[in-house]
DRENDO-1510 file (C-alpha; in Angstrom, 1 decimal, always signed):
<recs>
REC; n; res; u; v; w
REC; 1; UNK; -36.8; +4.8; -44.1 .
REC; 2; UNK; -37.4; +4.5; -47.9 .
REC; 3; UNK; -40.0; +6.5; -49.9 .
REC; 4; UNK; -42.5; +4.0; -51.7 .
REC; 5; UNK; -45.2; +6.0; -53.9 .
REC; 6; UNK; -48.5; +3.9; -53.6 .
REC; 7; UNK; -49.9; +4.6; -56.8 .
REC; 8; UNK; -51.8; +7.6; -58.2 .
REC; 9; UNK; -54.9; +9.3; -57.0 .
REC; 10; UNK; -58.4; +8.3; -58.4 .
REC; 11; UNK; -61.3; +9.6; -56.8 .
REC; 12; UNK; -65.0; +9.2; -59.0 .
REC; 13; UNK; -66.7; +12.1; -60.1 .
REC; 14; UNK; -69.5; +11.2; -57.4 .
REC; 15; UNK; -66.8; +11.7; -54.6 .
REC; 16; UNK; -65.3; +14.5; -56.1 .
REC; 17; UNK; -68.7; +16.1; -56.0 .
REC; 18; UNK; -69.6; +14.9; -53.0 .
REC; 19; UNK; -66.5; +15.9; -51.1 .
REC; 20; UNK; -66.8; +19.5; -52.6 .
REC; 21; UNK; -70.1; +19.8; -50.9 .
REC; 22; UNK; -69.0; +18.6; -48.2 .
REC; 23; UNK; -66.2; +20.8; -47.5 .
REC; 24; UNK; -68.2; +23.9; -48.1 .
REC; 25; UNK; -70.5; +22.9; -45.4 .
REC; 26; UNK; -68.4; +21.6; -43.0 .
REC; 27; UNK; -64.9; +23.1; -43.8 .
REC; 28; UNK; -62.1; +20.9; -44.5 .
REC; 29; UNK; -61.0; +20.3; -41.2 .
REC; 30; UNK; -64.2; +18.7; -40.1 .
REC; 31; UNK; -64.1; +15.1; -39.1 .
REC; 32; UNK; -67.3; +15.2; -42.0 .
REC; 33; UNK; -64.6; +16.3; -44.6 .
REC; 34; UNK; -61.7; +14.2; -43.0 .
REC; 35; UNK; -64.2; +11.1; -43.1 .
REC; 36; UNK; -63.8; +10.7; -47.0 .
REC; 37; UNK; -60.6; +12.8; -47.7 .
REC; 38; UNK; -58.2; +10.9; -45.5 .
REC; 39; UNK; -59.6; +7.9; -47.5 .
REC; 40; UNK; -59.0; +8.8; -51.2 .
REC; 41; UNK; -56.6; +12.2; -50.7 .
REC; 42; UNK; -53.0; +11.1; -51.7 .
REC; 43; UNK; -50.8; +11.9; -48.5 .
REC; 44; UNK; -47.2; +12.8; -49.1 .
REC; 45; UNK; -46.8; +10.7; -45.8 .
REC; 46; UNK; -47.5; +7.6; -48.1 .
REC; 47; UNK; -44.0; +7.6; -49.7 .
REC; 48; UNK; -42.2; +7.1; -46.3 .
REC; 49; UNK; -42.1; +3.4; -45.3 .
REC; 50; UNK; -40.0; +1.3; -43.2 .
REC; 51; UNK; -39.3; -1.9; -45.7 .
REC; 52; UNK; -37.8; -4.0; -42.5 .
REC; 53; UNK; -40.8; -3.7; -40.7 .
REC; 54; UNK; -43.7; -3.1; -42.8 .
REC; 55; UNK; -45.6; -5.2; -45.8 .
REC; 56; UNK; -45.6; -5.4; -49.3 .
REC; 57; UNK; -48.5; -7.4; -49.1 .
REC; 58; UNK; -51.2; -8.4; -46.4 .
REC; 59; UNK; -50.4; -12.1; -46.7 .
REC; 60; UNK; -49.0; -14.2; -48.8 .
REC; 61; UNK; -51.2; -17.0; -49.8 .
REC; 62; UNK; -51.2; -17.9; -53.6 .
REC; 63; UNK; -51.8; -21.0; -55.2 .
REC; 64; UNK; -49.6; -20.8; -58.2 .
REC; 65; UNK; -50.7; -24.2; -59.7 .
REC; 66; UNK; -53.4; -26.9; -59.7 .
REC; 67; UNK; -52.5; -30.4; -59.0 .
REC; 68; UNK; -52.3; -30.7; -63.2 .
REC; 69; UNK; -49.6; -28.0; -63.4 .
REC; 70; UNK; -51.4; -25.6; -64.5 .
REC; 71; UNK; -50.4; -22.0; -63.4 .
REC; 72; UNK; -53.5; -20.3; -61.5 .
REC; 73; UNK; -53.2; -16.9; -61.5 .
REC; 74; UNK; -55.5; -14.4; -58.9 .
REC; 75; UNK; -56.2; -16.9; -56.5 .
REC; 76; UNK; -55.1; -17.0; -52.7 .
REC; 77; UNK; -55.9; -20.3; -50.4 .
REC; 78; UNK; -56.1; -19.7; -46.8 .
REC; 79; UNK; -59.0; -21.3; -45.2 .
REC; 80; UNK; -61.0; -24.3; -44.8 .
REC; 81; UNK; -63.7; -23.7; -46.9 .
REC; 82; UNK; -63.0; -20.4; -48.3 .
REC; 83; UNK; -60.6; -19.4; -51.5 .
REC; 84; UNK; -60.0; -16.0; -53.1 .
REC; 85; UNK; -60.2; -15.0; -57.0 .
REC; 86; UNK; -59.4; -12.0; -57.9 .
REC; 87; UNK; -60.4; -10.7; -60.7 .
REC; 88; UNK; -59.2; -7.4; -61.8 .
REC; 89; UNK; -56.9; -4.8; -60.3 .
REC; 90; UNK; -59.4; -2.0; -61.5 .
REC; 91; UNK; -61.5; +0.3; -59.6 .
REC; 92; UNK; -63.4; +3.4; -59.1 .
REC; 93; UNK; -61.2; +4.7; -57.0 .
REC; 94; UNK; -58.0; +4.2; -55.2 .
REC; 95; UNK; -58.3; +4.2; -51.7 .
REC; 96; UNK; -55.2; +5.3; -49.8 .
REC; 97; UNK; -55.0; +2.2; -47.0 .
REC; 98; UNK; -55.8; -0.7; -50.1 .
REC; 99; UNK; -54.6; -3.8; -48.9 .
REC; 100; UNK; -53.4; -4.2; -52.9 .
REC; 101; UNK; -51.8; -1.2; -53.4 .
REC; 102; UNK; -48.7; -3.3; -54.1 .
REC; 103; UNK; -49.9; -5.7; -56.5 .
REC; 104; UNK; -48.9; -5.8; -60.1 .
REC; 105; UNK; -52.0; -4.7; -62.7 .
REC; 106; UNK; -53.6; -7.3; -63.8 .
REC; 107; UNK; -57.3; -8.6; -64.9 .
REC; 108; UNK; -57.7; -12.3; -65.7 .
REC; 109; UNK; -58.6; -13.8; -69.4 .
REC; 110; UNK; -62.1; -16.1; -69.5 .
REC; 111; UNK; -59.4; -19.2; -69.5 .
REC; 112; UNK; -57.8; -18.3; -66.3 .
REC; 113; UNK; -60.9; -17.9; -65.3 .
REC; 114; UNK; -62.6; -21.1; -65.9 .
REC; 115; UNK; -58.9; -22.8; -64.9 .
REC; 116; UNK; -59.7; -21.5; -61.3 .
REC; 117; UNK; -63.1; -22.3; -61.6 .
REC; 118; UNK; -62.2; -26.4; -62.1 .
REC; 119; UNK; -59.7; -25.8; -59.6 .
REC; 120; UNK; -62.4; -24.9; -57.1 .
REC; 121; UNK; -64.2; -27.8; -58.3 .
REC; 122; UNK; -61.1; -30.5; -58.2 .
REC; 123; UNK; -61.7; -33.7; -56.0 .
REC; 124; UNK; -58.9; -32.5; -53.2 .
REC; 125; UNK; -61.5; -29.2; -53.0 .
REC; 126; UNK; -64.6; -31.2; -52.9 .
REC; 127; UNK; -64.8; -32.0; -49.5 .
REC; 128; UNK; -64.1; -29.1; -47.7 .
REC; 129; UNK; -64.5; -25.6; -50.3 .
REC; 130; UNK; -67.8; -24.0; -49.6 .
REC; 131; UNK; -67.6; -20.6; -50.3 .
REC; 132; UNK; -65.7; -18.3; -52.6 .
REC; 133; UNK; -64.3; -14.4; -52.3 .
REC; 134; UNK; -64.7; -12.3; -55.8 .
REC; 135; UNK; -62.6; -9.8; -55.1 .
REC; 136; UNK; -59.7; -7.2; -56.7 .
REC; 137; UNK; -59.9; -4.2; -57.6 .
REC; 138; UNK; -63.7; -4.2; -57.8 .
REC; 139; UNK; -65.3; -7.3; -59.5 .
REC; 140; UNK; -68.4; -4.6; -60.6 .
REC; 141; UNK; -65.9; -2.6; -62.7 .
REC; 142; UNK; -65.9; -5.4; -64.8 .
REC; 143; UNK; -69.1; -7.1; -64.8 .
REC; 144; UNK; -68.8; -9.2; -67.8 .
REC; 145; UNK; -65.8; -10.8; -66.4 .
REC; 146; UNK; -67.9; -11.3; -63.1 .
REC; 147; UNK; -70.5; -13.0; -64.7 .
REC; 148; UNK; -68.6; -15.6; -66.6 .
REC; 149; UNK; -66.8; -16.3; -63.5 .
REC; 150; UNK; -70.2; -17.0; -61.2 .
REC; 151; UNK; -70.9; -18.9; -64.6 .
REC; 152; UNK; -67.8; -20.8; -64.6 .
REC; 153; UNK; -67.9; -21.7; -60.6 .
REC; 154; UNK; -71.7; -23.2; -61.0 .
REC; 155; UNK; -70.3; -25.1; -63.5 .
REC; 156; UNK; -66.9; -26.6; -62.6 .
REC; 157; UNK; -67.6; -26.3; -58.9 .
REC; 158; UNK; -70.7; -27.3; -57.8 .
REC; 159; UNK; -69.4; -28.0; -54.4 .
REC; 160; UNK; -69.0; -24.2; -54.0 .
REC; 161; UNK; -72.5; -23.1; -52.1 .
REC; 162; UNK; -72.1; -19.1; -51.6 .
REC; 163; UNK; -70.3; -16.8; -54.0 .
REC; 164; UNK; -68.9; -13.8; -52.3 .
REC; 165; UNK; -68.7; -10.3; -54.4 .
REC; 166; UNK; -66.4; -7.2; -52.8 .
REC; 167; UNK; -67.4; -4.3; -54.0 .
REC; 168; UNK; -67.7; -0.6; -52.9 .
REC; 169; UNK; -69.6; +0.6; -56.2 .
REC; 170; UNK; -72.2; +2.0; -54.1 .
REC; 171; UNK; -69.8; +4.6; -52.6 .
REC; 172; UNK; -68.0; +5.4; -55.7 .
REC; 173; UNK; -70.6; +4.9; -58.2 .
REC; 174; UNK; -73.9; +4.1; -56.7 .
REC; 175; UNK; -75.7; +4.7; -60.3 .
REC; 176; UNK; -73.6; +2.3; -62.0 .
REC; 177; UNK; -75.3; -0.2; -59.8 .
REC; 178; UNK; -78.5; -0.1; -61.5 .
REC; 179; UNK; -77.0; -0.6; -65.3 .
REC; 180; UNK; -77.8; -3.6; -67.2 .
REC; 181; UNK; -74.4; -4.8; -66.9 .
REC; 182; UNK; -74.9; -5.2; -62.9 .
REC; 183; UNK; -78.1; -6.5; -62.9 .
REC; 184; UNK; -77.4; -9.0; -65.4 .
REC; 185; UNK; -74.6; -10.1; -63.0 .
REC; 186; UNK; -76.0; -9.9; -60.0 .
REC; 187; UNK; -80.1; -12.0; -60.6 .
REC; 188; UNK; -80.9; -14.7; -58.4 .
REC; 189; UNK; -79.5; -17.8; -59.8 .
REC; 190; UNK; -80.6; -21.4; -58.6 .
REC; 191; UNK; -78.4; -23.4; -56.8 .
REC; 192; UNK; -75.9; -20.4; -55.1 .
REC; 193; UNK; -75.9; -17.7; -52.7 .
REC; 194; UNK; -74.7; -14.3; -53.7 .
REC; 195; UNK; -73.6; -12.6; -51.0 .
REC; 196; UNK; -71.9; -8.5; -51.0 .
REC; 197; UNK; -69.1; -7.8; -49.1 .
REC; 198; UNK; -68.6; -3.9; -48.8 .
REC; 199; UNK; -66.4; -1.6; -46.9 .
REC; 200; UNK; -68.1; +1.5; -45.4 .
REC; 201; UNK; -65.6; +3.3; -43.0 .
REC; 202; UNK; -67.7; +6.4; -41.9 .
REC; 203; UNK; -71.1; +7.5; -42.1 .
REC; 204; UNK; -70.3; +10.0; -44.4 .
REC; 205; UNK; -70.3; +7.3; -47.2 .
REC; 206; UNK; -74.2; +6.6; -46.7 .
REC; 207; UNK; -75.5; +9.4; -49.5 .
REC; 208; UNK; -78.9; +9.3; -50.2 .
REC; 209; UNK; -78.1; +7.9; -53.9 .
REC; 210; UNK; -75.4; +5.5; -52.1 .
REC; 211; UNK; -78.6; +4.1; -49.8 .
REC; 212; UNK; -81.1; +3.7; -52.4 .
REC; 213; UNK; -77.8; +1.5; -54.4 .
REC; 214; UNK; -77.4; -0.8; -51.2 .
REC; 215; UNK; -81.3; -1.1; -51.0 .
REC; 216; UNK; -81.2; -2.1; -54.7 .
REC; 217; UNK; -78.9; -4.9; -54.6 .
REC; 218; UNK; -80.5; -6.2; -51.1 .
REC; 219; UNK; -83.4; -7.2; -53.6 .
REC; 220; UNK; -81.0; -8.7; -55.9 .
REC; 221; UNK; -78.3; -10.7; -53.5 .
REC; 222; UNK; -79.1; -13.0; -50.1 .
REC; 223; UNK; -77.2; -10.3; -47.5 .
REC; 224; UNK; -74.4; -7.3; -47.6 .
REC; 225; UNK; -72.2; -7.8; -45.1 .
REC; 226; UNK; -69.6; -4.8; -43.9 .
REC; 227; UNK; -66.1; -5.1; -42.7 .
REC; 228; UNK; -65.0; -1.3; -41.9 .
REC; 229; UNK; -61.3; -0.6; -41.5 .
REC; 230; UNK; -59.9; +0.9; -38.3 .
REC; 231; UNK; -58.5; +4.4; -39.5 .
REC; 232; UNK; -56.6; +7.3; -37.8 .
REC; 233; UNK; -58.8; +10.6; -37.8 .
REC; 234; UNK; -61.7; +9.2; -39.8 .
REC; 235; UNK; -63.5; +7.0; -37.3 .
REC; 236; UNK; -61.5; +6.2; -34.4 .
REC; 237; UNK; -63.9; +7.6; -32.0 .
REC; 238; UNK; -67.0; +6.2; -30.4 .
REC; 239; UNK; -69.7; +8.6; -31.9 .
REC; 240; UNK; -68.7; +7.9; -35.4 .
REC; 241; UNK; -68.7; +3.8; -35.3 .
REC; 242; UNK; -72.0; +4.3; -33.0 .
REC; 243; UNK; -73.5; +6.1; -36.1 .
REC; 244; UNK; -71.7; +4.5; -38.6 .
REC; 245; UNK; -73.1; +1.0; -37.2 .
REC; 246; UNK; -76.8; +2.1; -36.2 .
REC; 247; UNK; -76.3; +3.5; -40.1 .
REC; 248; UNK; -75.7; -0.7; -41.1 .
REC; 249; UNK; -78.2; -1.9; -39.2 .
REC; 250; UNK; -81.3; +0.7; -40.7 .
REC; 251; UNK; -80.2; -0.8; -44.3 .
REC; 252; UNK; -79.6; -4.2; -43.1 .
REC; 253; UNK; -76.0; -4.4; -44.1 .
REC; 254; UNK; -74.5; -6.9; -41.4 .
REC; 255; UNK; -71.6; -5.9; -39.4 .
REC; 256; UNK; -69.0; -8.5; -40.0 .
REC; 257; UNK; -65.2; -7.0; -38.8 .
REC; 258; UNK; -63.8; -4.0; -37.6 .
REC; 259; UNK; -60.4; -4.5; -39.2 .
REC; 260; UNK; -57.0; -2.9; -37.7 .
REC; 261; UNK; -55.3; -1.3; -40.3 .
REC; 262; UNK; -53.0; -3.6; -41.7 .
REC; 263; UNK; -49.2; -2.5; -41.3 .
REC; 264; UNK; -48.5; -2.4; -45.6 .
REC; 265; UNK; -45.8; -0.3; -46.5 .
REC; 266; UNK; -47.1; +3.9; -46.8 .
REC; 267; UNK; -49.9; +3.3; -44.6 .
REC; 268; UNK; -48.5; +3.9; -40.7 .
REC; 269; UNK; -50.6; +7.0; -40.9 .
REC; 270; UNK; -53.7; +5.8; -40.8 .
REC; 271; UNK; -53.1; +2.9; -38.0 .
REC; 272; UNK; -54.3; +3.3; -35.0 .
REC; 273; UNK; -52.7; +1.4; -31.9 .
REC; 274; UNK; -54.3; -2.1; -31.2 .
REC; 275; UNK; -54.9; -0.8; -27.4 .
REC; 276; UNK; -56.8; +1.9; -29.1 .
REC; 277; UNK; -59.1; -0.9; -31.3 .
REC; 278; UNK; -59.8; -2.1; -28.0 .
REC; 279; UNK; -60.9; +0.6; -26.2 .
REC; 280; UNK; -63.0; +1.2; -28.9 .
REC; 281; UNK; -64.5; -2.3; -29.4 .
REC; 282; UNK; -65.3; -3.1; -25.6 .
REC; 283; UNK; -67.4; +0.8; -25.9 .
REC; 284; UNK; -69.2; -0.4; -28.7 .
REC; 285; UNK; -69.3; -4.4; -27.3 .
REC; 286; UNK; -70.5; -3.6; -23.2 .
REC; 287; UNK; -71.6; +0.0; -23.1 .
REC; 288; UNK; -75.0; +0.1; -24.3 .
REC; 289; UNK; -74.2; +2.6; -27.7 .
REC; 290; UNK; -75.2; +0.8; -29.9 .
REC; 291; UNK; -77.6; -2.5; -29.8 .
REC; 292; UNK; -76.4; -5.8; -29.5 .
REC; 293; UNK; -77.6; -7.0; -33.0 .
REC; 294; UNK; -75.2; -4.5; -34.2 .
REC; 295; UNK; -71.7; -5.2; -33.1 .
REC; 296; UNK; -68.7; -6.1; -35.3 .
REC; 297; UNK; -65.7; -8.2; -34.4 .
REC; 298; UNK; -62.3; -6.7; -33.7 .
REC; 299; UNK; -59.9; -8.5; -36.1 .
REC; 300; UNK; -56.3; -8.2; -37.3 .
REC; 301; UNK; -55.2; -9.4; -41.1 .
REC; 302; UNK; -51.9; -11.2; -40.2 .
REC; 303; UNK; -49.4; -12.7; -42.1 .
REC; 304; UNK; -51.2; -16.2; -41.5 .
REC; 305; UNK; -54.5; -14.6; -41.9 .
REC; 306; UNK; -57.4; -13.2; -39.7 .
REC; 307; UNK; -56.8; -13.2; -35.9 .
REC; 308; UNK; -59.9; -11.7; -34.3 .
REC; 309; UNK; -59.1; -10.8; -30.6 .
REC; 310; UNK; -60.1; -12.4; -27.5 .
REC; 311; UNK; -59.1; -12.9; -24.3 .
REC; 312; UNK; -55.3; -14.5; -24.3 .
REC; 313; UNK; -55.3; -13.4; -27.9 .
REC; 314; UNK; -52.0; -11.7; -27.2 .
REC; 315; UNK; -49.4; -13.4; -25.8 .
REC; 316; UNK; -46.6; -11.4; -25.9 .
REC; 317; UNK; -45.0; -8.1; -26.3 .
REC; 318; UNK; -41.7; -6.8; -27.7 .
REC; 319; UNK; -41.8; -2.9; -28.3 .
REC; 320; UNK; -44.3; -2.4; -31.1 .
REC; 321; UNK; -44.6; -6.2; -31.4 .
REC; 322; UNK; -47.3; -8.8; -30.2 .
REC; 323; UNK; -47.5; -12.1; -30.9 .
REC; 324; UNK; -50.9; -13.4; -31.8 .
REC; 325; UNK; -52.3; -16.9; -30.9 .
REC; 326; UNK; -54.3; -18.2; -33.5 .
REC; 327; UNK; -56.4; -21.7; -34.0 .
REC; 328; UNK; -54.9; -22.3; -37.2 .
REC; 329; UNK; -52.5; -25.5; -37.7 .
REC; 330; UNK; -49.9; -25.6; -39.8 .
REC; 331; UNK; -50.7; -29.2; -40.9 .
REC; 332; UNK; -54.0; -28.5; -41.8 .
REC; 333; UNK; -53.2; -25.3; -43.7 .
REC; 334; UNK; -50.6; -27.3; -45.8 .
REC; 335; UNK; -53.3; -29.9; -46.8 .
REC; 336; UNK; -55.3; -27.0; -48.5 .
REC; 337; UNK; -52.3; -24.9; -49.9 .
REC; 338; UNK; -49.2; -27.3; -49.8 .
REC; 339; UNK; -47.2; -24.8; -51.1 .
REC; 340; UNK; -47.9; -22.2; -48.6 .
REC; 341; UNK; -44.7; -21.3; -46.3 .
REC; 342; UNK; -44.9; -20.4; -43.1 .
REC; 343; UNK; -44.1; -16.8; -42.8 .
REC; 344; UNK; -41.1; -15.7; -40.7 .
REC; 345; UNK; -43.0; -14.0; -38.3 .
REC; 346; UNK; -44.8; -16.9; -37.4 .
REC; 347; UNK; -44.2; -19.6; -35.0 .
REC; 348; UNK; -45.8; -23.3; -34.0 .
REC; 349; UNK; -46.8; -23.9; -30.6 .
REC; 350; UNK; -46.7; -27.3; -28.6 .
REC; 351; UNK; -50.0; -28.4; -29.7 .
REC; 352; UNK; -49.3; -27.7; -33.6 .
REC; 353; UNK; -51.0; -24.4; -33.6 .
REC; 354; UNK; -49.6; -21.3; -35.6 .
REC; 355; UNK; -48.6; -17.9; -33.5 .
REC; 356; UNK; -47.2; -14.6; -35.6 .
REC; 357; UNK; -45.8; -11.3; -35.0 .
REC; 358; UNK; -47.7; -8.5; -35.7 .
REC; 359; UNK; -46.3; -4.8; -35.7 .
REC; 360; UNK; -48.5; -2.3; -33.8 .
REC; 361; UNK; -48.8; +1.0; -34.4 .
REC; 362; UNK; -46.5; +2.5; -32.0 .
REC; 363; UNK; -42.7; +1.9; -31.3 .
REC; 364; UNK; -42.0; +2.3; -27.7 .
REC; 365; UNK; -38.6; +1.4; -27.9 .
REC; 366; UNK; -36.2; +2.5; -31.4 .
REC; 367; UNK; -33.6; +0.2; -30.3 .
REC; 368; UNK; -35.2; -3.4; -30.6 .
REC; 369; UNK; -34.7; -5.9; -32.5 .
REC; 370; UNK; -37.7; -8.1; -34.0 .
REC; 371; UNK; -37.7; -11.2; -32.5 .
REC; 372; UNK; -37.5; -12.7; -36.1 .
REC; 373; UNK; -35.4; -12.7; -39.3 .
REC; 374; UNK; -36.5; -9.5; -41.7 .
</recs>
């Protein structure tokens, strides 16, 4: 075990607030308190990590250059028809299980920009990139750079149909959502579909002022989607994913993934075994809780990207191993990243389809070995 910092505390004045009250009416051991504290908190639990075993990263997915040469910097390439940009490393907060809590600072210039933008747009993209992930960071703590690259995509990609925005400004900062700034960004524009991606992890998060934000930008964007992270203590129990998601449905936010927590280095705390995703999934899937129009899907991030889990889904287990069957081939994720290289956690079944190792939450037995070079 080595100690790994994960970067500093940030917490907005509307959390700090928030939390305050909410401690003095609940105390702080109440799953109320626990529900936003265990997300932005700093635990000294965060500086122990297991390098052999745990991420720096959730994947590793960039395309470093265009078929010109030129370097790209921000975006990742995983999918058919969907490619990441990310814009800034910035936000209103730092929450404590952030997939990039290992990244390098960064926010991109207007040329790096508009080099990703014509990248989207090439002829080898044409065919098959539909849709596009803004992401960081937050993309709304810079909304200037937002807007020129929406501008930039229209432009340089018109084969690009929906532009996706993650964002949590309504938790952190929910009146920031109705400056100028954000509205300018986010108007209906012809010829694309703005979508919202958020993360809400507890119902806690739902303020009044935090509801009225999501209700704004429903007027503004086509649909906010959801995809809530699996996390010990804050809402690995049935009541709180019933309310959280009867919560979604009463502002219209879609339900999209329950995520389990990926395993990046300083976040084994918060993970919850997969078994224990499951449980909780088939309660909230076959049990009546909550309505039908409501459920999420139960996915892993791997190290080739999202598994969500079926039947058959695992095929193995070694200690706190399982290997994951996924539909991705490797042939036809090297046509659309040909410098991507297969992890070595992953494998290649007989029929050309990619398999990985994923760690679980849980080591049953200390002396194992991973049945793959670390």
């Amino acid at each position: 075990m080595q100690k790994k910092t994960q970067g500093k505390e940030i917490i907005s004045d509307f959390l700090k607030e928030k939390m305050s009250k909410i401690a003095d009416k609940y105390g702080r051991d109440s799953r109320e308190y626990k529900g936003l504290a265990l997300q932005y908190v700093f635990d000294p639990r965060e500086e122990i990590s297991d390098y052999k075993t745990e991420r720096r990263r959730h994947y590793e997915a960039d395309i470093e250059k265009d078929s010109e040469g030129h370097v790209l910097k921000g975006v990742e390439r995983l999918y058919r028809r969907a490619a990441v940009i990310e814009l800034t490393t910035a936000c209103f907060a730092r929450c404590r299980w952030c997939l990039r809590a290992n990244y390098n600072p960064f926010t991109l210039s207007e040329d790096e920009i508009v080099l990703a933008a014509k990248y989207f747009g090439n002829k080898a993209n044409r065919e098959n990139l539909r849709e596009i992930l803004i992401t960081g960071g937050d993309p709304l703590a810079a909304p200037g750079l937002l807007n020129i690259a929406i501008n930039a995509i229209m432009k340089h990609a018109p084969n690009i149909e929906i532009i996706r925005i993650g964002t949590r400004l309504p938790v952190h900062k929910p009146s920031a959502v109705f400056s100028d700034d954000t509205k300018k960004v986010l108007r209906k524009r012809e010829g694309i579909r703005l979508e919202i991606g958020t993360q809400i992890n507890h119902p806690i998060e739902l303020f009044k002022e935090s509801q009225d934000a999501y209700k704004y930008l429903l007027d503004s964007v086509s649909k906010i989607y959801n995809q809530q992270v699996l996390l010990k203590d804050v809402n690995d129990d049935i009541d709180t994913l019933a309310a959280l998601y009867d919560s979604l449905r009463r502002l219209n936010i879609e339900s999209h993934y329950m995520f389990h927590c990926v395993p990046i280095r300083g976040m084994r705390h918060h993970r919850t075994t997969i078994a224990k995703g499951l449980e909780l999934i088939k309660k909230l899937t076959s049990s009546g809780c909550i309505s039908g129009r409501s459920k999420p899907m139960y996915t892993a991030m791997t190290d080739i990207g999202k598994i969500t889990f079926y039947e058959n889904t695992i095929i193995e287990k070694r200690a706190d191993l399982v290997l994951l069957q996924s539909s991705y081939k490797k042939e036809e994720r090297l046509k659309w990243n040909p410098l991507w290289k297969m992890p070595e956690s992953c494998e290649v079944d007989d029929g050309g389809y990619l398999r990985v190792w994923y760690k679980d939450a849980e080591m049953h037995n200390k002396g194992w070995r991973a049945p793959y070079a670390l």
